[in-house]
C-alpha positions in Angstrom: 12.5 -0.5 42.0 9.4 1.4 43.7 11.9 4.8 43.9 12.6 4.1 40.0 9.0 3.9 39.4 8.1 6.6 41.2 10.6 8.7 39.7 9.2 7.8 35.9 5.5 8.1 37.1 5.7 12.0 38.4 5.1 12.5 34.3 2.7 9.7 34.2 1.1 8.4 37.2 2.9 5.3 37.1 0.9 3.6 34.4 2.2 0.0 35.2 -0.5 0.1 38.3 -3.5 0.6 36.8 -6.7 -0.7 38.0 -8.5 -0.6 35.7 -11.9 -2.7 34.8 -13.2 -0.2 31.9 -16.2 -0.6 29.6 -16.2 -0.1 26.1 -17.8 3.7 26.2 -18.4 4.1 22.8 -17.4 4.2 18.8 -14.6 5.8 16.8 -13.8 6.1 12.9 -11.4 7.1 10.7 -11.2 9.0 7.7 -8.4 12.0 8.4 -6.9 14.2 6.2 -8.6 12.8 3.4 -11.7 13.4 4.1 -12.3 14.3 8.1 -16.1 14.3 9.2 -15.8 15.4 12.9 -17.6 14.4 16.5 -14.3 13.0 17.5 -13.7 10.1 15.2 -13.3 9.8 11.0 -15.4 7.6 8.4 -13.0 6.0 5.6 -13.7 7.1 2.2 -15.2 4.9 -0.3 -17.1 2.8 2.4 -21.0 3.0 3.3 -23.8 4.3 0.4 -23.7 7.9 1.6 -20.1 8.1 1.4 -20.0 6.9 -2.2 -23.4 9.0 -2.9 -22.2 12.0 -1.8 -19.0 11.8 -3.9 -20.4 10.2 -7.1 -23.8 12.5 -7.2 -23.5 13.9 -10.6 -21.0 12.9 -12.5 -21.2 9.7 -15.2 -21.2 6.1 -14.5 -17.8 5.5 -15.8 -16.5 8.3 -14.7 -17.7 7.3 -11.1 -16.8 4.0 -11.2 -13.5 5.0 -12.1 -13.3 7.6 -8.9 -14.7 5.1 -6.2 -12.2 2.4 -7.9 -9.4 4.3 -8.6 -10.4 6.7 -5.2 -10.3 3.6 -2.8 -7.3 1.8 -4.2 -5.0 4.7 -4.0 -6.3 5.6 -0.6 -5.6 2.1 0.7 -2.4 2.3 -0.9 -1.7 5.9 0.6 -2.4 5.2 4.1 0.5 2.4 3.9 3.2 4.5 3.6 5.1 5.6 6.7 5.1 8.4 8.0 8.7 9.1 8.4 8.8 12.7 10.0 6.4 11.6 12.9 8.3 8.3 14.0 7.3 7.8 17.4 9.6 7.2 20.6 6.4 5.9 22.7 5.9 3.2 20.0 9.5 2.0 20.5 9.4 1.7 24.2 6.1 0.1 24.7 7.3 -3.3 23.8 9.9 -2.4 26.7 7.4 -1.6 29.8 8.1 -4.1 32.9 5.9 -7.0 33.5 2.3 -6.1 34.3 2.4 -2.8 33.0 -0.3 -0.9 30.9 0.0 -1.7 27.2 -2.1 0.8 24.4 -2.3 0.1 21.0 -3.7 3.1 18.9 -5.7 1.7 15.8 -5.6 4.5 13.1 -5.3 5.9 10.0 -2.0 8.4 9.3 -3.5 11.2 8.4 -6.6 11.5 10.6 -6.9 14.6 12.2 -8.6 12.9 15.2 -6.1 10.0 15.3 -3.2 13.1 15.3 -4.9 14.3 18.0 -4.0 11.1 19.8 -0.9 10.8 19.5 0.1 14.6 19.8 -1.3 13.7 23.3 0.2 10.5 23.9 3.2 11.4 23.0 3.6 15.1 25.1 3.0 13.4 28.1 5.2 10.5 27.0 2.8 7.6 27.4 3.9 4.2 25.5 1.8 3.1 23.0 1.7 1.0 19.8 0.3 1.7 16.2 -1.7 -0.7 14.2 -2.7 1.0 10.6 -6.6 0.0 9.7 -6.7 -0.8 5.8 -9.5 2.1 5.0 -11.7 -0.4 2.9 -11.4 -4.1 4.8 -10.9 -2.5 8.0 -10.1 -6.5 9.5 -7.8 -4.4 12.0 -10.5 -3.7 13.9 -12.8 -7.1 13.1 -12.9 -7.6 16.8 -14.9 -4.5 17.2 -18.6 -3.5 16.5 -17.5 -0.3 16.5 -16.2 0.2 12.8 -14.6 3.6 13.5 -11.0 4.9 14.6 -9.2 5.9 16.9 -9.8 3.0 19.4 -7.5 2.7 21.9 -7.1 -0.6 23.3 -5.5 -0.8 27.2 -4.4 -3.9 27.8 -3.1 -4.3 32.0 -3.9 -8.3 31.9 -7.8 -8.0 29.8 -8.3 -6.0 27.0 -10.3 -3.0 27.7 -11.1 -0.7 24.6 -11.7 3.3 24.4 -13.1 5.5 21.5 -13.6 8.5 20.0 -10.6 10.9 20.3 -11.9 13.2 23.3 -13.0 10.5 25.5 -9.4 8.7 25.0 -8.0 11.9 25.5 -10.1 13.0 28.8 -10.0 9.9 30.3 -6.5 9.1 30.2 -5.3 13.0 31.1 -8.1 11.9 34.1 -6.0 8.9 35.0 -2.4 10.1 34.6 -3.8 12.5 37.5 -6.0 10.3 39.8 -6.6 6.9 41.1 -10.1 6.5 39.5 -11.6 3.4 38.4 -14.4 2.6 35.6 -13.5 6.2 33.7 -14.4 5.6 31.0 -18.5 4.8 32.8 -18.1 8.6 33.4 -18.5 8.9 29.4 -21.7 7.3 28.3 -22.3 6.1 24.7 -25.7 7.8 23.4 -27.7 7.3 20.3 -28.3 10.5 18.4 -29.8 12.1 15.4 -27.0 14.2 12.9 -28.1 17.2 11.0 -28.4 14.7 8.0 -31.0 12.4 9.6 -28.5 9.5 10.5 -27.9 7.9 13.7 -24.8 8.4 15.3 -23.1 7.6 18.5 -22.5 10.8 20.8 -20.5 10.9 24.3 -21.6 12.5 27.1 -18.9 15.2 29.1 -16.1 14.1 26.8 -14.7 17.3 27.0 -14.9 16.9 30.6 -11.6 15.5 32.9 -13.3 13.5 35.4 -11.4 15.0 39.1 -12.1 15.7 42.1 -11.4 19.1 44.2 -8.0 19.1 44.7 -7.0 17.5 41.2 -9.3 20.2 39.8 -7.4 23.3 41.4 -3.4 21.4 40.5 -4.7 20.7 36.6 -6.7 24.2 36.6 -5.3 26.9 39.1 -7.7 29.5 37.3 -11.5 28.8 37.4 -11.7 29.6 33.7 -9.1 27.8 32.5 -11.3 24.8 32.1 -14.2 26.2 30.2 -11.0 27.4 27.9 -9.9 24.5 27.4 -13.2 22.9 27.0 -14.5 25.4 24.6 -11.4 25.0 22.1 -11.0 21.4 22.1 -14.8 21.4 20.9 -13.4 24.2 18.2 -11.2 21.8 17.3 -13.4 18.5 16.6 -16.8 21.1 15.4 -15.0 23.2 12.7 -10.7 22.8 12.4 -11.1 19.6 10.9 -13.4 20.8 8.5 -10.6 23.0 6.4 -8.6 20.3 6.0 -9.3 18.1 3.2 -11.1 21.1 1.3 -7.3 23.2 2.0 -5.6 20.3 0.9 -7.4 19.3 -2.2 -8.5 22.7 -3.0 -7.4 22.8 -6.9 -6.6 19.7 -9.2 -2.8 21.2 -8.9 -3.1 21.1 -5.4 -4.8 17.8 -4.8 -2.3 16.3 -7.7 0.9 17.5 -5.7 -0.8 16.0 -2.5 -1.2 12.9 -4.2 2.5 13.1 -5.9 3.8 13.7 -2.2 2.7 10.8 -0.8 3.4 8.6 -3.4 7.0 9.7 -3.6 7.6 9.6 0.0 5.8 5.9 0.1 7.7 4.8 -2.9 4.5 2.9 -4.8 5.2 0.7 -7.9 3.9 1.9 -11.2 0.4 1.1 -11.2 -0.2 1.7 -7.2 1.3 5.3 -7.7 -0.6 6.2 -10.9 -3.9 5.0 -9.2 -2.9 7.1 -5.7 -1.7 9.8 -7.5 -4.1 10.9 -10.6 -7.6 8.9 -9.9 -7.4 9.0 -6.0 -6.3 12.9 -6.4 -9.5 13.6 -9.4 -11.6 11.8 -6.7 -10.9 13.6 -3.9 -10.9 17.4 -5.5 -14.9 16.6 -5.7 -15.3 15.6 -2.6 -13.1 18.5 -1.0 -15.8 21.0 -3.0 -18.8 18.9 -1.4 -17.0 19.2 1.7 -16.6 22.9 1.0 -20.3 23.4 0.4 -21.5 21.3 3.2 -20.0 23.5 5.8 -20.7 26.5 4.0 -17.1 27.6 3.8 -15.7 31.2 1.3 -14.8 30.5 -2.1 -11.2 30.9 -1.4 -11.1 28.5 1.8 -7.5 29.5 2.7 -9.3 32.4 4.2 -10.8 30.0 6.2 -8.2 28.3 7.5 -6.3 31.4 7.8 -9.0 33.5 10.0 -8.8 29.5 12.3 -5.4 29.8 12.9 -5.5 33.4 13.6 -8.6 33.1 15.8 -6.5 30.4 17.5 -3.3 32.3 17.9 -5.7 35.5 19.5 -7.2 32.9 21.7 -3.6 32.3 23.1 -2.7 35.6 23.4 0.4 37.4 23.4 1.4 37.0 27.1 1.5 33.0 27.2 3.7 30.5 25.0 0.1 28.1 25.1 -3.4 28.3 25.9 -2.5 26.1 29.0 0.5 29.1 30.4 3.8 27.9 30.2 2.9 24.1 28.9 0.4 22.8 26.5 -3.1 22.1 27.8 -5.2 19.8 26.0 -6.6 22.4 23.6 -3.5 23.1 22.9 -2.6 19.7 21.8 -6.0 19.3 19.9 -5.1 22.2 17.1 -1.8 21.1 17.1 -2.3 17.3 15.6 -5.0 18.2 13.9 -2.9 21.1 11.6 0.1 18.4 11.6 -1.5 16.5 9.3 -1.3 19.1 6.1 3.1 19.1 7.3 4.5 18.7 3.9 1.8 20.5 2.0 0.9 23.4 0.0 -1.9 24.7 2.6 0.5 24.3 5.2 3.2 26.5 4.2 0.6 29.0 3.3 -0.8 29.0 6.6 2.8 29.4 8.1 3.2 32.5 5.4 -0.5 34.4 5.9 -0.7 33.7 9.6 0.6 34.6 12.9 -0.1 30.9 14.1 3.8 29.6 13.3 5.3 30.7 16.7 3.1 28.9 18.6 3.2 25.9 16.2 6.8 25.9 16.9 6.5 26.2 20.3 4.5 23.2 20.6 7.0 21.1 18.4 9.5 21.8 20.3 7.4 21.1 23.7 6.5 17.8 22.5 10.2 16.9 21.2 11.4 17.9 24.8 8.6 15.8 26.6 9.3 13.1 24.7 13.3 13.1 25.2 12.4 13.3 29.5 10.2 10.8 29.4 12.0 8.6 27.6 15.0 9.4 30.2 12.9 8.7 33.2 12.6 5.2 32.1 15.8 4.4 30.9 16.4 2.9 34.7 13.2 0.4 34.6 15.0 -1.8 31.8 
């Protein structure tokens, strides 16, 4: 059995053993596609007074009641529905691991850009994991946690041991599935900090960071540069990609309608769950895609937006390398990639694929990820 397992682990550094004794480092939350903030984690919509504030400023009591009623219902109703086109091998196996092993469950919401992030991760380097869905307004998912924000990541190897915000669950399990370490997550402290709108937040120190030593260094990053690379896009990623989502996707009342009609054909919503999702929910959230719009100061047309990201992305590549990481996906790589998945199925998305030079590599990374995930799931066909 120890050849088997070392066999499965050269992909994954044999997550059954792990050591670990990790601290909670910090606070995630959840808000995606719908309406993605950034810092590494998402804020539901329709929850806290600034949310509602910010989309309700202006407009007439009943027509804002209707918006933060209609708004929240459909949303909770939307975030149900599966997602059928991203089923996920990991989540199949991880009720299969041998005794003792690592277990991860991945609390989310679908169409988080940060949660996609995640599990584009997760799922390349063909970790097991499992997927609870928060309800975006009761979040009792996560009622064991003060930290009222997704993704978490909870590891379970005999206690439970939670990690959040996307980059730190990111860095410090790409740090694990290379080292030995213990108490990673300590390496990413938790620190109270001021936003540009006067609120308190929680901030991470070197979450961009992989926590290795020399050697582990020079086998994740043979060039010198390759890390600040790396380090400087995922940042890209989580400080301004997210931010041309939700106004790309709800960017005219026929575009945030056909959203809306998307999802609730694909979730298959009775009458008055499908009328709230798709006309109320999609009138609320054309607003609050132009706030959006305003508040980070994006053109009036924000395809062109999104259009000069994906280019600046694909430049950033290069033409001489299939990914930013050479002839796999590095962790920038994986960041862009599940945080564009979540428009798949959308009007912005097929225009980006049309006006850009971004769908090679998009392709590329599909396919890397399908392949990744058929290996690994290979490699531990013999532990069952």
């Amino acid at each position: 059995r120890g050849a088997k397992m070392a066999a499965a682990c050269r992909g994954w550094r044999c997550l059954g053993q792990l050591p670990w004794r990790l601290r909670a480092a910090g606070q995630a939350a959840g808000m995606g596609l719908l309406r993605a903030q950034s810092r590494g984690y998402c804020i539901p919509f329709g929850t806290g007074r600034y949310a509602r504030a910010r989309a309700l400023k202006g407009s007439r009591m009943l027509v804002g009641a209707a918006f933060a009623l209609g708004g929240t219902f459909g949303l909770f109703q939307t975030l149900q529905y599966p997602l059928k086109a991203q089923e996920h091998l990991a989540e199949q196996q991880a009720d299969k691991l041998p005794a003792g092993s690592l277990q991860l469950t991945l609390y989310q919401y679908k169409t988080c850009p940060f949660c996609s992030k995640v599990r584009a991760f997760l799922d390349y380097h063909g970790v097991p994991y499992e997927i609870v869905e928060v309800n975006p307004v009761m979040r009792k998912e996560i009622k064991f946690s003060s930290y009222r924000k997704v993704p978490i990541l909870l590891a379970n190897a005999g206690n439970a041991l939670q990690l959040n915000d996307s980059s730190v669950i990111i860095s410090a399990i790409k740090t694990y599935l290379v080292s030995s370490l213990e108490e990673i997550v300590s390496f990413y402290p938790p620190m109270k900090a001021v936003n540009e709108r006067g609120k308190e937040v929680m901030e991470y120190g070197n979450k961009y960071w992989l926590m290795l030593d020399e050697m582990e260094t020079q086998h994740v990053y043979p060039i010198k540069e390759a890390r600040v690379e790396e380090m400087k896009w995922r940042k890209w990623a989580d400080d301004w990609l997210v931010h041309l989502i939700s106004p790309n996707v709800y960017r005219t009342p026929r575009e945030a309608l056909a959203s809306f009609d998307y999802i609730v054909r694909e979730g298959k919503f009775g009458t008055v769950e499908g009328f709230f999702a798709k006309y109320v929910g999609a009138v609320a959230m054309f607003f609050i895609g132009k706030r959006l719009k305003s508040r980070h100061h994006l053109q009036d047309n924000v395809r062109e937006d999104l259009y000069k990201a994906a280019n600046d992305w694909v430049k950033a590549v290069g033409k001489h390398r299939p990914f930013m990481g050479g002839s796999q996906p590095n962790l920038a790589d994986l960041a862009v990639y599940g945080v564009l998945r979540v428009m798949e199925g959308l009007e912005a998305y097929d225009d980006m694929m049309t006006h850009t030079k971004i769908q090679p590599w998009y392709h590329r990374m599909e396919k890397a990820i399908g392949e990744a995930e058929v290996t690994n799931w290979q490699l531990l066909q013999p532990l069952y």
